[in-house]
N, C-alpha and C positions, 0 to 999 in steps of 0.2 A: 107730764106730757113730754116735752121733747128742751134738751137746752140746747141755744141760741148764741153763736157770738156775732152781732151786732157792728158792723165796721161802718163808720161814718163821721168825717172830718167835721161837718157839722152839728153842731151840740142840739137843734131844735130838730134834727131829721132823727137824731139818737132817742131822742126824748120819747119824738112821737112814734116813733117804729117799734121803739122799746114798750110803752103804753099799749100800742097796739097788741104785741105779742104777749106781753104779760097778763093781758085778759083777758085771754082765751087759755088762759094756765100755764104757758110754755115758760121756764126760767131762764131769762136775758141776761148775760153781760156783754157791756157796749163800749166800744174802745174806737180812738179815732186815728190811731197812725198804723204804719205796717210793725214796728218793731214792738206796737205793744199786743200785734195780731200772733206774731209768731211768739210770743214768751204766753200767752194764754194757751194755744196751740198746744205748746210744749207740756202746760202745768196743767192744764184741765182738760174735762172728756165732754166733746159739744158731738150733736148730732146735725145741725145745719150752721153753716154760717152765713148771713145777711150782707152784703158790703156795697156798696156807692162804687162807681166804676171810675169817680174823677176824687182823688184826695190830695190835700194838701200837700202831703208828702208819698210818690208813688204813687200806685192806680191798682184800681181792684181785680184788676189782670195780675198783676205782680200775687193778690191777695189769693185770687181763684189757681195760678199753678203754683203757689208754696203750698196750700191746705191737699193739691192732686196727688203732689209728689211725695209729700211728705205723710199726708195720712188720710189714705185714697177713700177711708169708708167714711169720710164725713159730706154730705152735699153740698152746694154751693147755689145762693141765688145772686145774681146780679144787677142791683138797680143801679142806673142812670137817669139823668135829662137831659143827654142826645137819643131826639129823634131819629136815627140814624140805623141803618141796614148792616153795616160791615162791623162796628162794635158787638153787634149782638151774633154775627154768625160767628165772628173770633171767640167770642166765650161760650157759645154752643160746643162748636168745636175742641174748646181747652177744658170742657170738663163739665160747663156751668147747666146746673138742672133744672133752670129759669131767667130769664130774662125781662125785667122790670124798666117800663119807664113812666117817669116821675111824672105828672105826682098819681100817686099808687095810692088807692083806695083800702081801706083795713081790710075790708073781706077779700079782696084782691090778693093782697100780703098773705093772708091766712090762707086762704088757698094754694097760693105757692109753695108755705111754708107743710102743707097736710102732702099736697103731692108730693114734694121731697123727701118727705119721711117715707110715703109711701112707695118710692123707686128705692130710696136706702132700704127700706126692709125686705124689699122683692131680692134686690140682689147679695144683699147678707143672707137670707134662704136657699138662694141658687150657689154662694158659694159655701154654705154649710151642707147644700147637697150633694155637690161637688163633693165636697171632703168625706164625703160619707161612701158616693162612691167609691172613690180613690179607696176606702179604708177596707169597703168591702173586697176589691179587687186585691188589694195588696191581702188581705187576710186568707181570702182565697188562695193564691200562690202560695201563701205558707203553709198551710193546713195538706195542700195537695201533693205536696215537695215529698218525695221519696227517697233523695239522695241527703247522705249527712252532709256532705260538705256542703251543695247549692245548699241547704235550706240554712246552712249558717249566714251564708254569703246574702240571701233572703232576706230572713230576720234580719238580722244587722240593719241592712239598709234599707229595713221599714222602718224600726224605732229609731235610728237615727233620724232619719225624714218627720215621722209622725212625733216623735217625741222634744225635735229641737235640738237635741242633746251632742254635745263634743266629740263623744266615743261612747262604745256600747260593748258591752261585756256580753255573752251568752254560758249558762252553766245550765246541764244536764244533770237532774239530780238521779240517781242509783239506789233509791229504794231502800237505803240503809241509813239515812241521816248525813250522807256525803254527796257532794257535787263537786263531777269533773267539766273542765271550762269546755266550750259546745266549738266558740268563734269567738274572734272579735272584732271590730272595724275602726279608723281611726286611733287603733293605737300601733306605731310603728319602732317604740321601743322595748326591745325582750328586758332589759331589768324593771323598766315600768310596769310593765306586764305581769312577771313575776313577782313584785311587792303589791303590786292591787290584789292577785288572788289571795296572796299571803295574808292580806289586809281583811279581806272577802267573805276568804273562805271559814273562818269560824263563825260568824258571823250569819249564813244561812241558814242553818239547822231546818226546823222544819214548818218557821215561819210562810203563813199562809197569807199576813196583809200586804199590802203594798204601802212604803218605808221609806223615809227619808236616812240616810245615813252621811254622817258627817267626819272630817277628819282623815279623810284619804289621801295616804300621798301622792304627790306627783301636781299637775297643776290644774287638777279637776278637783277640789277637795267635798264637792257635794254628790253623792249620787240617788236616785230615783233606784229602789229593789221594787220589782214586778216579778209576783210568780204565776207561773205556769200551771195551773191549777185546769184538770180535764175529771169531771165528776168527784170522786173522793179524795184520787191521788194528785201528788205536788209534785209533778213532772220535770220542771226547771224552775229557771230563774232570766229577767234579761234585765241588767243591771247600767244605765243609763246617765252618764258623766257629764257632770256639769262643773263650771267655774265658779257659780254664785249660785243661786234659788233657781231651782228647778221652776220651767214658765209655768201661770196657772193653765187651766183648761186642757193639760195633755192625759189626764187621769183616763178617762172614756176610752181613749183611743190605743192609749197603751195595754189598757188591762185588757181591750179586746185583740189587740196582737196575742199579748201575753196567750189568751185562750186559745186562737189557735197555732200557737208555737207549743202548746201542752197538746194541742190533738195530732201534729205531724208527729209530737216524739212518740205521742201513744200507737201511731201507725209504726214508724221505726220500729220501735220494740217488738212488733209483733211481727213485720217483719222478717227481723233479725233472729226471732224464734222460730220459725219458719226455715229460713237458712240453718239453724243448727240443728235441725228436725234430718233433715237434707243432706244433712255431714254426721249425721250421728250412725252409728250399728244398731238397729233396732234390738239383738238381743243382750248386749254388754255393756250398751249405751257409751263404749268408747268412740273415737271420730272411726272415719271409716274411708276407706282408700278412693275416693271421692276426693274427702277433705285432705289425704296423704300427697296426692298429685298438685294439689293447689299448694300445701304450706311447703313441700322440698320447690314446686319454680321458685315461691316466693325467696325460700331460705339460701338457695342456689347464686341467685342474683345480688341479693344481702351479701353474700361471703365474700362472692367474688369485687361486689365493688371492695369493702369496707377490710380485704386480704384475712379475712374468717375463716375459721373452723366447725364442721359439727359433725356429728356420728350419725347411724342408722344401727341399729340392733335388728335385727330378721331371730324370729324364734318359732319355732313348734317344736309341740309337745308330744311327746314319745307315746308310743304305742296307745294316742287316742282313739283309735277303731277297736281295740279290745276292752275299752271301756263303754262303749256305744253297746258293743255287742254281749257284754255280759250283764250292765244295769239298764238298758234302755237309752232312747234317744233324749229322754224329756230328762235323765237324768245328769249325760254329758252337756245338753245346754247349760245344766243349774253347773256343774262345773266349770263349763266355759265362763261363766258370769264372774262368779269366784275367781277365774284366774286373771278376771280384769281389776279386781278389786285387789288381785295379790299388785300387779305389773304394777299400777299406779301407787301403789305403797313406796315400791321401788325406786321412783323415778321421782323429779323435780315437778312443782307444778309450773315451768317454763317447757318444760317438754312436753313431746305429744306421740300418745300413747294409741295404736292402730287396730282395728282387728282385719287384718290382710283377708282374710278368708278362712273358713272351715277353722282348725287349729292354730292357724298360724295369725304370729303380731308382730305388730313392727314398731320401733321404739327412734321419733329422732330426738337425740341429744346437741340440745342448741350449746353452740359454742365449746364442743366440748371434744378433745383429741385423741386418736385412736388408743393411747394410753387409758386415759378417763372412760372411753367408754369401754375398757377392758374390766376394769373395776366395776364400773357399773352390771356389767351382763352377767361379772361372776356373782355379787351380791344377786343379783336375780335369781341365779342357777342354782345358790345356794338354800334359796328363798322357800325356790318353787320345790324344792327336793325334802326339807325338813318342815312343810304345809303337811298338814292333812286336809284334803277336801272334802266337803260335807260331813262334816263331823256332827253338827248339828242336827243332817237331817239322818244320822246314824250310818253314815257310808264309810265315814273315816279310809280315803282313799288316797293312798300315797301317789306322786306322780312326777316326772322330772322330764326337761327341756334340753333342746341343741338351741347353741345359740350364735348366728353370725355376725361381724361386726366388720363394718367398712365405712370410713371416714374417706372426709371431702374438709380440704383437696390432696389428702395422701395417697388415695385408692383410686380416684375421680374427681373426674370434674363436670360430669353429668347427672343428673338423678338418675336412668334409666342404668347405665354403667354402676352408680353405688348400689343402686337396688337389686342389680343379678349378683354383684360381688357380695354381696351381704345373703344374700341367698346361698349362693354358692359353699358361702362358708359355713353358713346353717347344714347346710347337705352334706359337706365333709363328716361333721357330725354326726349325721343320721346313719353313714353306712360305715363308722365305727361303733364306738364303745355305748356312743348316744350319751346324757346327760354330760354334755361338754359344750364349751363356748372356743369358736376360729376364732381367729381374725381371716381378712380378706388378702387372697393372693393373685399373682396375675393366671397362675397353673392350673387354680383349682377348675374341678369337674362341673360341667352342667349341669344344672337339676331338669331330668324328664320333665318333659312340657306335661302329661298325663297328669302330672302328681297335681300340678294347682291344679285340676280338673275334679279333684276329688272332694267333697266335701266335709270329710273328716279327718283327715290325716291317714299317720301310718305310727 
């Protein structure tokens, strides 16, 4: 049934209340002072406690706001033998889920003792409903969250809440058996930081349970690992810091963040696939002057704060219209494709590689000075000139480039200013010898506005 601790200075009020409770099945222990009320409190788990309002030492007020304050889901009945009005509205008021006077009949007591259980279970269900809300709302928010950073800032601060826990780690797993870190919250030191992931990160692989892990440095050494798990795939991880044992009862609540911190990232991804749908050239599947505008503001802003360097290459290819018109149109695409698979040979996978329009591409070299990228565009030039294109599909078609180059902040210090200079010095090119690489000057000629109008070059 239900245990009982039993307060009452007098040994025959103990005896009999305790008789009384004990045979109706409830398990009694009966203590007569306050200090042996608060060390049972402390060591044992009661669901009501019984107390006399007058004790030999202290009063059952003292009894009824220690057991409120200190461990609010236990009930409280109140017997006395003041007949009296204001004793009993004072422990209504402080808490008390009954008020007895003496002398109290067994089934009277038992009755007191049925309705207190039955108002503690009513409101341990309203506030396990409560929490259910709250979990479902908070889950909500995460699952919904379309920006990476809120939904770190998010998460975080739902498993920390739901979970109890010091600090919360979040890692995004990459689909290859690696995870990069997502957020984190409550932890405010970078070498902490650094040696937890260190610690962490071999340690995920492609573990799918949820894990105790022990021996962490720093001054969390226990952590709670929850993954992120959305149908088949293991999405993340949100890894959960504690100083000692992880509390019980946080399993449910975590694993169900967990689920949808793994359906926001499954939204992300797809997303993010979407945006590179967006920035791609549909026929070279290089980025596409779209994505060229967006990374030179970004790389612009970079230099300029951080006193950096980087190139632009501007290229087209020589006499692409007389290959249009001698093999067909369907056969210069299949070469254009090729020529993206050449460019990218060429170049860093830190760089980004354009297809500007019709013939023409545009190459920016991060970090890198109008010297380097001198080197770089003749290796291309050289590249492109001893390729044969479609050799495979029996065309074996030689072919060769002009190539412009203007560096920032040597040439410029705008994008739109590097991108005509690099052009320009492309076009110096085109109306000499052709298979040659400028560099950029302040002299050179403008390119007709007509020619980007064309779709295949010249």
């Amino acid at each position: 049934m239900a245990r009982i601790l039993l307060v009452d200075d007098e040994k025959m009020a103990r005896t009999l209340y305790g008789d009384y409770l004990r045979g109706v099945g409830h398990e009694v222990t009966a203590v007569a002072a306050i200090s042996e009320v608060k060390e049972a409190l402390a060591f044992g788990r009661y669901d009501v406690v019984v107390t006399d309002l007058i004790l030999a030492q202290g009063d059952g007020m003292e009894v009824l706001q220690h057991t409120k304050a200190h461990y609010p889901g236990i009930e409280v009945i109140v017997i006395t033998g003041l007949d009296k009005v204001d004793p009993a509205v004072r422990a209504i008021k402080s808490g008390a889920a009954e008020y007895l006077v003496k002398p109290v009949a067994p089934e009277v007591l038992q009755h007191a003792v049925n309705r207190a259980l039955a108002t503690r279970a009513l409101l341990q269900e309203n506030a396990a409903l409560r929490r259910y809300v709250s979990l479902l709302e908070t889950g909500q928010r995460i699952s919904t969250t379309l920006d990476r950073i809120r939904l770190a800032e998010t998460a975080c601060a739902a498993f920390l809440a739901m979970g109890s826990a010091s600090a919360v780690m979040l890692f995004q797993a990459d689909g290859s058996g690696r995870s990069r870190l997502l957020g984190t919250q409550q932890l405010t030191n970078p070498e902490q930081e650094a040696a937890l992931i260190a610690f962490v990160a071999p340690r995920l692989g492609e573990s799918r349970e949820l894990r105790v892990l022990e021996g962490l440095p720093g001054m969390c050494p226990l952590a709670l690992l929850v993954p992120a798990v959305e149908g088949e795939d293991l999405l993340g991880y949100a890894l959960l810091l504690y100083p000692g044992s992880p509390p019980e009862g946080i399993t449910e609540a975590t694993s169900f963040l967990a689920r949808c911190l793994a359906l926001a990232l499954r939204n992300l991804g797809r997303i993010a696939e979407v945006e590179d749908l967006a920035y791609l050239d549909d026929l070279t599947h290089l980025f596409n002057t779209r994505y060229l505008h967006l990374v030179l503001d970004r790389e612009v802003k970079n230099a300029q704060q951080a006193h950096g360097v980087f190139s632009l290459l501007f290229l087209d290819l020589d006499y692409f219209k007389s290959i249009n018109d001698t093999h067909g149109h369907l056969v210069g695409s299949q070469l254009l494709v090729e020529m993206a698979r050449v460019l990218k040979g060429c170049v860093r996978d830190r760089d980004v590689a354009v297809r500007y329009g019709g013939d023409e591409y545009v190459v920016l070299l991060r970090g890198t000075d109008s010297g380097g990228a001198l080197k770089v565009a003749e290796r291309i030039r050289r590249t492109v000139e001893n390729h044969r294109f479609l050799a495979r599909e029996g065309h074996s078609l030689a072919l060769s480039t002009c190539i412009g180059v203007a560096s920032f902040p040597e040439h410029a210090l705008d994008k739109a200013t590097l991108l005509d200079l690099a052009d320009r010095a492309m076009y110096r090119g085109k109306k000499g010898t052709r298979n040659v690489v400028y560099v950029a000057a302040k002299d050179l000629e403008a390119t007709p506005p007509a020619r980007h109008s064309q779709p295949t070059g010249s």
